[in-house]
C-alpha positions as CSV (number, residue, x, y, z in Angstrom):
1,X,13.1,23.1,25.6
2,X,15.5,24.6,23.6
3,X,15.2,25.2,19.6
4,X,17.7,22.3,18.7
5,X,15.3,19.6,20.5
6,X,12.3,21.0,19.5
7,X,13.8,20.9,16.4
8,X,14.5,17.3,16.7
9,X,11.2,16.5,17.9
10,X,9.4,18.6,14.9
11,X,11.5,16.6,11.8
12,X,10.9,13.1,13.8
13,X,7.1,14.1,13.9
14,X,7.4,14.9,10.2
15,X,9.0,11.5,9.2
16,X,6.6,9.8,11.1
17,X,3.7,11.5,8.9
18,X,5.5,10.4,6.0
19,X,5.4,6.9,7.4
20,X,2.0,7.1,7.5
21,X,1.5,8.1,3.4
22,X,2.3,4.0,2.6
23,X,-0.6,3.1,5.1
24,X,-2.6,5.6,3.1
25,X,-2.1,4.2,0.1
26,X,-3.0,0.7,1.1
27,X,-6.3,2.0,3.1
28,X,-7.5,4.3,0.1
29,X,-9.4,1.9,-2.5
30,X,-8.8,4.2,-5.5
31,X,-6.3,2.6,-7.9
32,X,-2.9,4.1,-8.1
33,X,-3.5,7.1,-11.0
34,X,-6.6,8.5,-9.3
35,X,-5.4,8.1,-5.9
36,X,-2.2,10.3,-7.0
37,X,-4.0,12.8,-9.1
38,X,-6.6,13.7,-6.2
39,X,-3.6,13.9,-3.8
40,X,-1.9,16.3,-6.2
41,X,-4.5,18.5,-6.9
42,X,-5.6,18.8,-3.2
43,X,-2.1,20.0,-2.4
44,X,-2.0,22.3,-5.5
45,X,-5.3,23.9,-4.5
46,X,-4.1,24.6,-1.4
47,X,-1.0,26.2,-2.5
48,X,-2.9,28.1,-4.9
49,X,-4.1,30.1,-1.7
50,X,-0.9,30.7,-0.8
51,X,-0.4,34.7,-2.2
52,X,3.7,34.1,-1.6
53,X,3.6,31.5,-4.4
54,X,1.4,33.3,-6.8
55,X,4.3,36.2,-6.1
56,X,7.1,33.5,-6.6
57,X,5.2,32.4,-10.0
58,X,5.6,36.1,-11.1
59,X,9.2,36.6,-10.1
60,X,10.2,33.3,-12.0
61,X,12.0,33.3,-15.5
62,X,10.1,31.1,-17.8
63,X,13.2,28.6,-18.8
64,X,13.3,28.4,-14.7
65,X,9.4,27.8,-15.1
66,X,9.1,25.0,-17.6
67,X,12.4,23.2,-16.0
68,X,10.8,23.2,-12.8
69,X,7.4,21.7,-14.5
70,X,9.3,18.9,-15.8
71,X,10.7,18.0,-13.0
72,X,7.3,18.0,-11.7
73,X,5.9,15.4,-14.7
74,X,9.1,12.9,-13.1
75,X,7.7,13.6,-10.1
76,X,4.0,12.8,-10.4
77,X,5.4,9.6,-12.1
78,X,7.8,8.9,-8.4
79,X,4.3,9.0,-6.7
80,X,2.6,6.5,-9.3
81,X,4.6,4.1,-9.1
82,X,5.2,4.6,-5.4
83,X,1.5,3.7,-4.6
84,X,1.2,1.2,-7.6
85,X,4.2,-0.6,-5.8
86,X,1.6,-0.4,-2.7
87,X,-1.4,-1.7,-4.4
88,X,0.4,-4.7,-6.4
89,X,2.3,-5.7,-3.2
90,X,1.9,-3.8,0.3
91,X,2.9,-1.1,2.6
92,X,6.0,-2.5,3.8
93,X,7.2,-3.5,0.4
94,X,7.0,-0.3,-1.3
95,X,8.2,1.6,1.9
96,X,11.8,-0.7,1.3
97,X,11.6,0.4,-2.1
98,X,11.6,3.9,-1.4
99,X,14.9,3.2,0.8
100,X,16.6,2.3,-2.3
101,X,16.1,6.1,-3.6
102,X,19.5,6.8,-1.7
103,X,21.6,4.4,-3.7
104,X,20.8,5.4,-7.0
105,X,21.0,8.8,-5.8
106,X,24.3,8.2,-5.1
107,X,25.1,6.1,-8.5
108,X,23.3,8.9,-10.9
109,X,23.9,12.1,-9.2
110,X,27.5,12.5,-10.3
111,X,25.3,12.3,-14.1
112,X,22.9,14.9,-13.1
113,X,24.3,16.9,-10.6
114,X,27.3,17.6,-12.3
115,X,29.1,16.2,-9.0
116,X,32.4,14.0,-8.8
117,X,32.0,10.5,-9.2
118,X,32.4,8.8,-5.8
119,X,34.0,5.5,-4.9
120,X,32.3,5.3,-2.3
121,X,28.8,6.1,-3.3
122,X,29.7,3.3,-6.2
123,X,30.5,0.6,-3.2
124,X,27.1,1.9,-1.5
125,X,25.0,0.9,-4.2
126,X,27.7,-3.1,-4.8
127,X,26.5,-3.7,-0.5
128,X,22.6,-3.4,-1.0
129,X,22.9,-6.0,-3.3
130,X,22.3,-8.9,-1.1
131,X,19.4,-6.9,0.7
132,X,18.1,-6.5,-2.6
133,X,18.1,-10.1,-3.3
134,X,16.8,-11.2,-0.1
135,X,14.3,-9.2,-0.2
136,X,12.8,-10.2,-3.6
137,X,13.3,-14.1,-2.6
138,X,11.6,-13.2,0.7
139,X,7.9,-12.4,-0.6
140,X,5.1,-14.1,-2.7
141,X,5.8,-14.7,-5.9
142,X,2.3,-12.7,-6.5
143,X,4.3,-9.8,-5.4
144,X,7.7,-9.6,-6.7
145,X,5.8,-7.3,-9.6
146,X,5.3,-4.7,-6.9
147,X,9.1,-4.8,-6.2
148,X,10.0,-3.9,-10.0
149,X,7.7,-1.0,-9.9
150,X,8.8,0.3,-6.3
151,X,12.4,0.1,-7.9
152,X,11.8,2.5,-10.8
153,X,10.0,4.9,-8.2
154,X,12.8,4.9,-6.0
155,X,14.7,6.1,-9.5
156,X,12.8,8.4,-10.3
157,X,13.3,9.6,-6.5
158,X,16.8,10.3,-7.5
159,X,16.4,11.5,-10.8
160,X,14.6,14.7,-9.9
161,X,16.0,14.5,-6.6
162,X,19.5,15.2,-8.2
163,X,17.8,17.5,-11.3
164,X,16.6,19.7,-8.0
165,X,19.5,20.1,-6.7
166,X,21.2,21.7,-9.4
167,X,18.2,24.4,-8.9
168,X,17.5,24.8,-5.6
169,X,19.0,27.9,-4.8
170,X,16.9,29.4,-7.6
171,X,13.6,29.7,-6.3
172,X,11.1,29.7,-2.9
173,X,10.9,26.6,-2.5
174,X,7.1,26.7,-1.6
175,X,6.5,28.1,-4.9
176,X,8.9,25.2,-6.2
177,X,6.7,23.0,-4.8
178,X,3.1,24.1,-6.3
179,X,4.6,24.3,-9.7
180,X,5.8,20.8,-9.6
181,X,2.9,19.2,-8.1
182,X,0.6,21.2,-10.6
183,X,2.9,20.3,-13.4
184,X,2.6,17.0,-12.2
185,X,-1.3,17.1,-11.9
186,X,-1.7,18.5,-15.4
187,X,0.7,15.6,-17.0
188,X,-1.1,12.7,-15.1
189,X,-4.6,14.0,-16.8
190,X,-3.4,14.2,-19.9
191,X,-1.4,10.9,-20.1
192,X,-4.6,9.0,-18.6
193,X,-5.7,7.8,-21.7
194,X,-2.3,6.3,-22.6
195,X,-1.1,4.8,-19.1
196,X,-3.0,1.3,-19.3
197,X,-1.7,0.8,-22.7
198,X,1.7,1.4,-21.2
199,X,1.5,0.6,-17.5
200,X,-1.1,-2.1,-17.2
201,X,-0.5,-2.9,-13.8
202,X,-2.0,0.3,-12.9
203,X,-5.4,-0.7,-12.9
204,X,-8.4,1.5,-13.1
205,X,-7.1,4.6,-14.8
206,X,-10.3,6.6,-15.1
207,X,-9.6,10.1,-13.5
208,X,-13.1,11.0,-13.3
209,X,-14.8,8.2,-11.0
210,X,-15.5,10.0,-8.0
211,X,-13.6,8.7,-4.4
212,X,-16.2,7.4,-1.6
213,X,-16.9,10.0,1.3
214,X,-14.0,7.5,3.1
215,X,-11.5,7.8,0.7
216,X,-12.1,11.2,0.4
217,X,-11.6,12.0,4.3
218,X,-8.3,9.9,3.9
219,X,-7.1,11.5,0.4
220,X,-7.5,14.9,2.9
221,X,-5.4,13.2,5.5
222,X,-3.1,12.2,2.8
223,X,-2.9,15.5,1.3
224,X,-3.0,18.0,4.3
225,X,-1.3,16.1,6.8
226,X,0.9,13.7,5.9
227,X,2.5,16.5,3.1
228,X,1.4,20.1,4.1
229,X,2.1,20.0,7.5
230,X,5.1,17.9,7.5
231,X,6.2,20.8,4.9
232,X,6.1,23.7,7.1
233,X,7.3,21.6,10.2
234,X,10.2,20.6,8.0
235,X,11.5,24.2,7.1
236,X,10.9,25.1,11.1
237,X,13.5,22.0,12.3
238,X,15.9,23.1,9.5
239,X,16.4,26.5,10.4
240,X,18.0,24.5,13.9
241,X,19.4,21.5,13.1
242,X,21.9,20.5,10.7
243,X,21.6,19.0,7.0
244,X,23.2,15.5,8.4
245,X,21.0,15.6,11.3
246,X,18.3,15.9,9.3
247,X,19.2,13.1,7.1
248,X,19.6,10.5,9.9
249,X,16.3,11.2,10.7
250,X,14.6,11.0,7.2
251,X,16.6,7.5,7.0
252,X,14.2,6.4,9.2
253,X,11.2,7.0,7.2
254,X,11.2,3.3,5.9
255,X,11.2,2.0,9.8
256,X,8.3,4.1,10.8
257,X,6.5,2.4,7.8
258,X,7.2,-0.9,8.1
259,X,6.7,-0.4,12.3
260,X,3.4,0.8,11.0
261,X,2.3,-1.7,8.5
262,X,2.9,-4.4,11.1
263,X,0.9,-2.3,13.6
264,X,-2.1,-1.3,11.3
265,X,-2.3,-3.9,8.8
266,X,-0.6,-6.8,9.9
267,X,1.5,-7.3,7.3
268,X,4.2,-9.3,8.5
269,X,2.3,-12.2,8.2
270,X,2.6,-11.9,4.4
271,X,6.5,-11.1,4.7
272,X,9.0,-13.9,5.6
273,X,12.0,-13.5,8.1
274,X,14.0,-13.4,4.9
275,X,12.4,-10.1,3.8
276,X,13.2,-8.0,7.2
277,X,16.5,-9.7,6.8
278,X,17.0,-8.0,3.5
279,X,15.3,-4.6,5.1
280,X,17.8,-4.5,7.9
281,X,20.8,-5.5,5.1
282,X,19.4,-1.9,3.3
283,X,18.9,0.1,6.0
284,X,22.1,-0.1,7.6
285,X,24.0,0.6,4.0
286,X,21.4,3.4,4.0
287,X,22.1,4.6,7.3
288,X,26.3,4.0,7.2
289,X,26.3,6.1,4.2
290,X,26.1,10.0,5.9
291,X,28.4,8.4,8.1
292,X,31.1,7.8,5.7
293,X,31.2,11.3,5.0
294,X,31.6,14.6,6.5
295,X,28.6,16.0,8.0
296,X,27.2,19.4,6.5
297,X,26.3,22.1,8.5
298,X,23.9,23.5,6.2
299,X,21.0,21.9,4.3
300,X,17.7,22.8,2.6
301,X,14.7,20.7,1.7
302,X,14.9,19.9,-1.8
303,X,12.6,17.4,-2.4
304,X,9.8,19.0,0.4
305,X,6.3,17.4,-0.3
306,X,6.8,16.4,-3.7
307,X,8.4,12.7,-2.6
308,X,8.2,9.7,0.3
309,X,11.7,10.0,0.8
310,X,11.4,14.0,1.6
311,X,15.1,15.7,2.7
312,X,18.1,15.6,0.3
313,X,20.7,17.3,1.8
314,X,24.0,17.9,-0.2
C-alpha cells in the first residue's frame, strides 16, 4: 500500500471516530457541562504526560499563552453547546448542526482572519438557506430548541476556527491543543455556578456528581479514542495527502453521524423525510464549496481535537 492510500485510509478512520463523539454524547447520561468538563480534563491529563508539550509551554511567549487560552474558553463553549444540542434534540440533529460550522466560517473569516471577503463564500452561506429551513420544519417541535443551540456551536466552530488560523504557524500544535482544552477546562469550572442562570437548557450543572462506572468507560472512549487517537492519526495522513483532500474527507463527518444514529439509535424514526431533505440540501453546499476553489497543496490541522468538525484547511 503506498503512503497516499494509507493516508486516505488513516483520515477516513479518523472522521469516522469523530462520527462516533455525537453517539457518545447521546449514550453518556451526564448532562451537557459535566459530560464536557470530564471529556476535557481526561484529554488534558493525558497531554499533561506528554514531556513535548510541557517543553512547548516553556518555549511559548505569554501574550501567545493567554491568546491561545482564550481561544480555548470559545472552545469549551463549541463543545457545550455541541452536546447540549445532542441532549435537547439528538445525534443526528446536532451532527447537521456542526455541518453549518463551514458556512459561517466562510461568512466571518474575512472578520477574523483578516482574509478578503469572498463572493462566493457570501453565496455559500444565501444556498443553505432552504436546507436550513427544511430542516427546522422537519423535526418535533420539542426539538427545534436543540437546533438554536447546535447553531451557535457551529459559530463558535468558526469563530476560533478562524481566530486559530491567524496563529497556527506559531506554535506545536500538540501543545496548542493541551492549552486550549485546559483553558477550556479551567473556564467551564469556574463559570458552573453562573451557566443555569444563563443557559437553562443545560440541565444539571453540578461538576462534582460523580459519572456511573458506564459513563465513565464511555467518557474514556470519548476522550481517548474518538479525540486522542484521531489526533495523532490526523497529523500521520497529512504529512501525505493534501489540505483539500483532507477536507473532502472531514466533510463527511456529518454522514458518518447521521449513518450512525440511524444504525445505533434509530433515530430516523424521530426525523421526517423533510429533515434528510434539508441534510442533503447542506451537505452538498458544504461539499461544492472546496470545489469552487482551487485546491491547496499544503494544510495543517488547526482545529485538531479541540472540535467535531476537526480539519480547517486554508
Amino acid at each position: 500500500m503506498t503512503p497516499t492510500n494509507k493516508a486516505f485510509l488513516q483520515i477516513h478512520f479518523c472522521v469516522l471516530l469523530w462520527g462516533f463523539t455525537a453517539i457518545l454524547g447521546k449514550v453518556i447520561t451526564l448532562a451537557a457541562l459535566p459530560l464536557v468538563w470530564w471529556r476535557m480534563l481526561m484529554v488534558t491529563a493525558a497531554l499533561a504526560l506528554v514531556p513535548r508539550v510541557w517543553r512547548g509551554l516553556r518555549a511559548m511567549p505569554r501574550r501567545l499563552l493567554w491568546a491561545y487560552a482564550g481561544i480555548g474558553v470559545l472552545v469549551s463553549l463549541h463543545w457545550l453547546t455541541f452536546y447540549a444540542a445532542i441532549k435537547l434534540s439528538n445525534a443526528s440533529i446536532g451532527a447537521t448542526c456542526i455541518a453549518l460550522a463551514t458556512v459561517f466560517t466562510a461568512l466571518v473569516e474575512p472578520w477574523l482572519a483578516r482574509s478578503r471577503f469572498s463572493r462566493r463564500d457570501f453565496m455559500l452561506g444565501v444556498a443553505v438557506l432552504p436546507g436550513v429551513a427544511l430542516v427546522v420544519g422537519g423535526v418535533p417541535d420539542g426539538m427545534r430548541i436543540g437546533i438554536v443551540v447546535g447553531a451557535v456551536s457551529a459559530l463558535l466552530v468558526a469563530l476560533f476556527g478562524s481566530l486559530n488560523k491567524r496563529l497556527v504557524e506559531h506554535a506545536d500544535p500538540l501543545t496548542v491543543t493541551a492549552l486550549e482544552l485546559g483553558a477550556g477546562t479551567l473556564a467551564l469550572t469556574l463559570l458552573a455556578p453562573v451557566l443555569p442562570y444563563v443557559l437553562p437548557v443545560l440541565g444539571d450543572t453540578n461538576l462534582l456528581t460523580l459519572p456511573s462506572a458506564r459513563d465513565i468507560g464511555w467518557l474514556l472512549v470519548l476522550a481517548l479514542g474518538c479525540t486522542l487517537l484521531p489526533f495523532a492519526l490526523s497529523l500521520a495522513a497529512l504529512r501525505h495527502m493534501s489540505a483539500f483532500s483532507a477536507q473532502l474527507a472531514v466533510n463527511l463527518e456529518p454522514v458518518y453521524a447521521i449513518a450512525l444514529a440511524i444504525l445505533l439509535l434509530g433515530e430516523q424514526h424521530e426525523l421526517s423525510l423533510q429533515f434528510y431533505l434539508g441534510v442533503a440540501i447542506i451537505l452538498i453546499a458544504v461539499f461544492i464549496y472546496p470545489l469552487l476553489g482551487k485546491p491547496r497543496r499544503g494544510g495543517h490541522p488547526e482545529m485538531l481535537a479541540t472540535a467535531e468538525s476537526k480539519i480547517v484547511v486554508d
